[in-house]
C-alpha positions in Angstrom: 183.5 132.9 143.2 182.1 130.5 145.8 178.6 128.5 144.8 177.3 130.4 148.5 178.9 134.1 147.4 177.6 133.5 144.0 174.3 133.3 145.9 174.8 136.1 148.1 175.3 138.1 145.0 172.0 136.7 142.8 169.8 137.6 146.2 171.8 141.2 146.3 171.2 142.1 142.9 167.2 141.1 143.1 166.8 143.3 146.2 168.6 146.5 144.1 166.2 145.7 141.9 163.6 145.5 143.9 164.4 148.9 145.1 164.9 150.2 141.5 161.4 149.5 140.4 159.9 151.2 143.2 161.9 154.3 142.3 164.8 153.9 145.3 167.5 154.3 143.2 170.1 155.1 145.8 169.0 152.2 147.8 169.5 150.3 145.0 172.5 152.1 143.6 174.5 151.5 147.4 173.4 147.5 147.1 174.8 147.3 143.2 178.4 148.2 144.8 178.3 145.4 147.5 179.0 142.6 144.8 181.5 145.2 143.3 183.6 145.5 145.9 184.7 142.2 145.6 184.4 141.6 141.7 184.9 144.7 140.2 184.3 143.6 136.7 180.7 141.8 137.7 179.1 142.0 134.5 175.5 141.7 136.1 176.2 144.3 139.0 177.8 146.6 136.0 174.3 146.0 134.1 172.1 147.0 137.2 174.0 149.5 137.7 173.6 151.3 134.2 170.0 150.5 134.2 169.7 152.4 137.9 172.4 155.8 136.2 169.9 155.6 133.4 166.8 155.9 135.5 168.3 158.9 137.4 169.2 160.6 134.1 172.8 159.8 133.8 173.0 159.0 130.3 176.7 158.9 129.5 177.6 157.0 133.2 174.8 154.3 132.3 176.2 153.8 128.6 179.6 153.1 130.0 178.9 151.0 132.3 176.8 148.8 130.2 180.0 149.4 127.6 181.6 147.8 130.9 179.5 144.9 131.7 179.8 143.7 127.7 183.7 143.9 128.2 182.7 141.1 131.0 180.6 139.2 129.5 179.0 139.7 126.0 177.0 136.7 125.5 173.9 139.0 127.3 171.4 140.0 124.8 169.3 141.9 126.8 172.5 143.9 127.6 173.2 144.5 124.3 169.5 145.6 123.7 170.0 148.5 126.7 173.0 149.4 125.3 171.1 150.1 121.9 167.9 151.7 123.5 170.0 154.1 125.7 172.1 154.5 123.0 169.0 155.4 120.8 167.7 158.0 123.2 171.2 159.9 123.6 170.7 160.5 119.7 173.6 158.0 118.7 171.5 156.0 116.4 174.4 153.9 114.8 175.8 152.6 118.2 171.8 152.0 119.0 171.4 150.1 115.5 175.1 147.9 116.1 173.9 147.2 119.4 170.8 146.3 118.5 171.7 143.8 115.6 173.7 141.9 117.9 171.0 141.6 120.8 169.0 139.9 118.1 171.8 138.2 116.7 172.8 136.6 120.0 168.9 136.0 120.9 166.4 135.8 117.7 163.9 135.2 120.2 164.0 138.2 122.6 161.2 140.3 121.6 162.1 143.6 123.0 165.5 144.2 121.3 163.9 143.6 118.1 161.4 146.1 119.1 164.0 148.6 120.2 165.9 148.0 116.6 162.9 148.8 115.0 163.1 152.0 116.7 166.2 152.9 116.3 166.1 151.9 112.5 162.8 154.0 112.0 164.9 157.0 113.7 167.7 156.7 111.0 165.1 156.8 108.1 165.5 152.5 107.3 161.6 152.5 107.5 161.6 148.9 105.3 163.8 147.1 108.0 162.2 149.0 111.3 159.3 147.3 109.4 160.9 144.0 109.2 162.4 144.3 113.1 158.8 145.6 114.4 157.0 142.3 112.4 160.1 139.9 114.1 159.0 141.5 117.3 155.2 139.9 117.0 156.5 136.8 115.6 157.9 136.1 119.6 155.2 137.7 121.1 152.0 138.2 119.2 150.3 140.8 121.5 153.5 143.3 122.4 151.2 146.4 121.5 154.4 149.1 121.6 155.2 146.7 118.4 151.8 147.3 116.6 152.7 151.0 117.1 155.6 151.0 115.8 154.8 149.3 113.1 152.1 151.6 112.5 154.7 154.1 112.4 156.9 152.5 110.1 154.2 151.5 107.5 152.7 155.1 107.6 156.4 156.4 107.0 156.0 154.1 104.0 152.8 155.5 102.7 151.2 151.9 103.2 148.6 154.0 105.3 145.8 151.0 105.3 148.6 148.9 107.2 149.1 151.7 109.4 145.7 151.9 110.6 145.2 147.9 111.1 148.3 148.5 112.9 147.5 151.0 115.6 144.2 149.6 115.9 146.4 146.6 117.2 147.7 147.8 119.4 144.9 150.0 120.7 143.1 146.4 121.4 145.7 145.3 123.2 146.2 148.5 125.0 143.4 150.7 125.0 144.6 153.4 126.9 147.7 154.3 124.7 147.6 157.9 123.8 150.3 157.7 121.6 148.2 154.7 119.3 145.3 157.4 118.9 147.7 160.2 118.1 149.1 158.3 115.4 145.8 156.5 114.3 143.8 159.9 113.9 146.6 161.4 111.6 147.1 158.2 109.8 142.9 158.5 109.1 143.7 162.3 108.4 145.6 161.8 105.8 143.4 159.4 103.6 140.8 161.6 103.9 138.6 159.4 106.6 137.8 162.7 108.5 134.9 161.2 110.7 136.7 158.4 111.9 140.0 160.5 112.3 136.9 162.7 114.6 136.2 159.8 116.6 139.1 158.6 117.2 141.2 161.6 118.6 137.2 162.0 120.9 137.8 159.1 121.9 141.5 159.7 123.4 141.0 163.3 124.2 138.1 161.3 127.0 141.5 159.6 128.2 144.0 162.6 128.0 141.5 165.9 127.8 144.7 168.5 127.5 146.3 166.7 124.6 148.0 168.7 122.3 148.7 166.5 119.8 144.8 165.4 120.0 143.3 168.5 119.7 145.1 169.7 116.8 144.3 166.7 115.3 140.5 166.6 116.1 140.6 170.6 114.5 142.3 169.2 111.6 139.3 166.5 110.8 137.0 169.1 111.8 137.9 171.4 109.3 137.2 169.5 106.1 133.6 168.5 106.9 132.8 172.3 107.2 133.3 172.7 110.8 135.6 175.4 110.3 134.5 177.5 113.6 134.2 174.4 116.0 137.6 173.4 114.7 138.9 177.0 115.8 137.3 176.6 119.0 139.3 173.5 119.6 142.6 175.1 117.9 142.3 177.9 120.7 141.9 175.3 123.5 145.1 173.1 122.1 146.9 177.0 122.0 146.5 177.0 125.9 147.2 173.3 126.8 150.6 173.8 124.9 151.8 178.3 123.9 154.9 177.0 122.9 153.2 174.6 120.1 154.3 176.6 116.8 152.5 174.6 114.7 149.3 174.8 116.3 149.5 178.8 116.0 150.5 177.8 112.0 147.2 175.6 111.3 145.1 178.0 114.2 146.3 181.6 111.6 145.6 178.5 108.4 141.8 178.3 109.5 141.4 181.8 110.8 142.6 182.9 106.7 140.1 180.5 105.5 137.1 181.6 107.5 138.0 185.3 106.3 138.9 186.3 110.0 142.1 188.4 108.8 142.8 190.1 112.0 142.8 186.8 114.2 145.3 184.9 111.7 148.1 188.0 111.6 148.1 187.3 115.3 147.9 183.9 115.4 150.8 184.2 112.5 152.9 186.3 114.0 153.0 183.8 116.9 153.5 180.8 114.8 156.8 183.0 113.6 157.8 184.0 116.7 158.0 180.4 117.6 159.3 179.1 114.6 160.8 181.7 112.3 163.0 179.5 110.2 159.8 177.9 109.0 159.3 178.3 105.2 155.1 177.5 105.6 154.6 179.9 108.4 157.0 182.2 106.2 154.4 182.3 103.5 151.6 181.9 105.6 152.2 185.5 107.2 153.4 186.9 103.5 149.7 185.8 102.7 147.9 187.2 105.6 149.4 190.8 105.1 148.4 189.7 101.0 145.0 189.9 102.3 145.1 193.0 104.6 146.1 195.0 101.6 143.8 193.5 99.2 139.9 193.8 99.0 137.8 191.1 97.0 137.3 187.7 98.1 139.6 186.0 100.9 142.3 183.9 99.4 143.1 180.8 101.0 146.8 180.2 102.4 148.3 177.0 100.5 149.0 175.1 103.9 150.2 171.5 104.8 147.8 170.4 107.6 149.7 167.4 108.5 150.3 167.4 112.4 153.8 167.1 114.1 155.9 164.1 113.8 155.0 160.5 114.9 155.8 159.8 118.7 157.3 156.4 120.7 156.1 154.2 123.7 
C-alpha cells in the first residue's frame, strides 16, 4: 500500500469512528468498507468494523470479524482485549479468558484488557486471579474506578468483605455517580452487619437513581435489622413497583410481612415470589411456612430466610 493510500485509509477509519461514537453506525459501517474494497484482509478496517456489528447488537458478525482482523495481524492487544470482552458478554467465558491472557501478554501495560480479564475470570468463578488481573489494572492506571469495582467484587466473592468495602469506596471517589459501586457497597456493609452505613449508602444512591431496584431492596434489607420492620415494607412495596418481575423482592417483601405477623400479606406476596421463581428451594419453604402459620394459632414463627440481595453487577 502506497505511504498517500495508507493515509487515505488512517483519515477514513478516524472519520468511521467519529461517526461510531456519535451513534451513526451505518455512516460509519459504509466508510469501514471503503479501505476494504481494496484490502480485503485490513486488519484495522476488520477491527472497526466488529466494534461498529457489536454496537448494533450483532454479536456473532462482530466476533468474527475481530476473529478476522487477528488472522491479519495479531500483534494488536487491544484487539485481542475486544475479542475477549465480546467474547465475555456472548457467555463464552474461555474464548474471553484466552483472549484476554494474550491481550495482556502482548501488552502488560494496557489497563483495560486486564480489567476485562478480571471480568471474565470473576465470571468463571477464578475470584483469586480476577483479583490479581483487577490489582494489575491499577498498577497502569491508578484511578480506573470500573477496576476498584471489580475488585470489590472479587474480594467480596472471597469473603475478604473489609477489602471490598475500601474497594467500592474507590471507586465511588473516583466516580461518584456509579450506581453499580453503591449497589455493591450497601450489600457488602449488609452482610457484616454495618446496617446504618449499608442505610446511608443505598440513601445516598437511591438520591442519584430514585427507582432502583437493586437499591431499595437493599435499603429494606438494612432497615429491617434496626427494628424498622414497617418502614422497610414500605420501601419493599415501592421496589415491587419499580421492578413486578423481581422474584426476589416478592421473597424478602412475604420474609418481612411473616416477621411482622402480617400472614395474609406474605401468602400473597409468596405466592408471587413462586409464580416468578418456582424452582426456588427458599421461596419453596417460605410459602410451606406461611400456610404453617395460617393453620397454626400461637405466636408467629419466623421464616428461616437468606436476606442476601441478587448477584453482584458490572460497569
Amino acid at each position: 500500500m502506497s505511504e498517500e493510500r495508507s493515509r487515505s485509509t488512517v483519515r477514513q477509519l478516524a472519520a468511521a469512528e467519529q461517526h461510531r461514537q456519535a451513534g451513526r453506525l451505518l455512516a460509519a459501517e459504509d466508510i469501514c468498507r471503503g479501505p476494504l474494497r481494496e484490502t480485503p484482509s485490513h486488519p484495522g478496517a476488520l477491527h472497526l468494523l466488529g466494534i461498529i456489528a457489536h454496537d448494533a447488537g450483532n454479536a456473532a458478525v462482530a466476533i468474527d470479524l475481530l476473529r478476522r482482523a487477528i488472522a491479519a495481524d495479531a500483534s494488536q492487544a487491544h484487539y485481542f482485549a475486544n475479542l475477549g470482552e465480546m467474547c465475555r458478554l456472548s457467555g463464552r467465558l474461555d474464548e474471553a479468558v484466552a483472549a484476554g491472557r494474550r491481550a495482556t501478554a502482548l501488552n502488560p501495560d494496557h489497563a483495560q484488557a486486564w480489567n476485562n480479564l478480571g471480568i471474565a475470570l470473576y465470571d468463571r468463578g477464578e475470584f483469586g486471579e480476577a483479583e490479581a488481573c483487577c490489582r494489575e489494572a491499577l498498577r497502569v492506571v491508578p484511578g480506573l474506578a470500573e477496576a476498584y469495582s471489580n475488585l470489590g467484587n472479587a474480594l467480596r466473592a472471597q469473603r475478604k468483605l473489609g477489602e471490598a468495602v475500601e474497594a467500592y469506596g474507590m471507586a465511588l471517589t473516583l466516580k461518584p455517580d456509579s450506581i453499580f459501586s453503591y449497589q455493591n457497597l450497601g450489600t457488602t456493609l449488609r452482610e457484616q452487619r454495618r446496617f446504618a452505613e449499608a442505610v446511608a449508602v443505598s440513601r445516598k444512591g437511591l438520591g442519584l437513581r430514585s427507582d432502583d431496584a437493586s437499591l431499595l431492596n437493599n435499603l429494606a434489607l438494612a432497615l429491617s435489622p434496626q427494628g424498622k420492620g414497617a418502614e422497610a415494607v414500605t420501601v419493599l412495596i415501592r421496589s415491587t413497583a419499580v421492578d413486578p418481575e423481581n422474584g426476589k423482592t416478592f421473597f424478602y417483601l412475604a420474609s418481612l410481612l411473616l416477621e411482622l405477623g402480617r400472614i395474609e400479606e406474605a401468602r400473597i406476596a409468596g405466592e408471587k415470589a413462586l409464580a416468578l421463581l418456582p424452582t426456588d428451594l427458599e421461596i419453596m419453604r417460605l410459602t410451606h411456612w406461611i400456610s404453617v402459620r395460617r393453620a397454626a394459632s400461637g405466636p408467629v414463627q419466623t421464616a428461616p430466610a437468606d436476606d442476601q440481595s441478587s448477584g453482584l453487577t458490572t460497569p
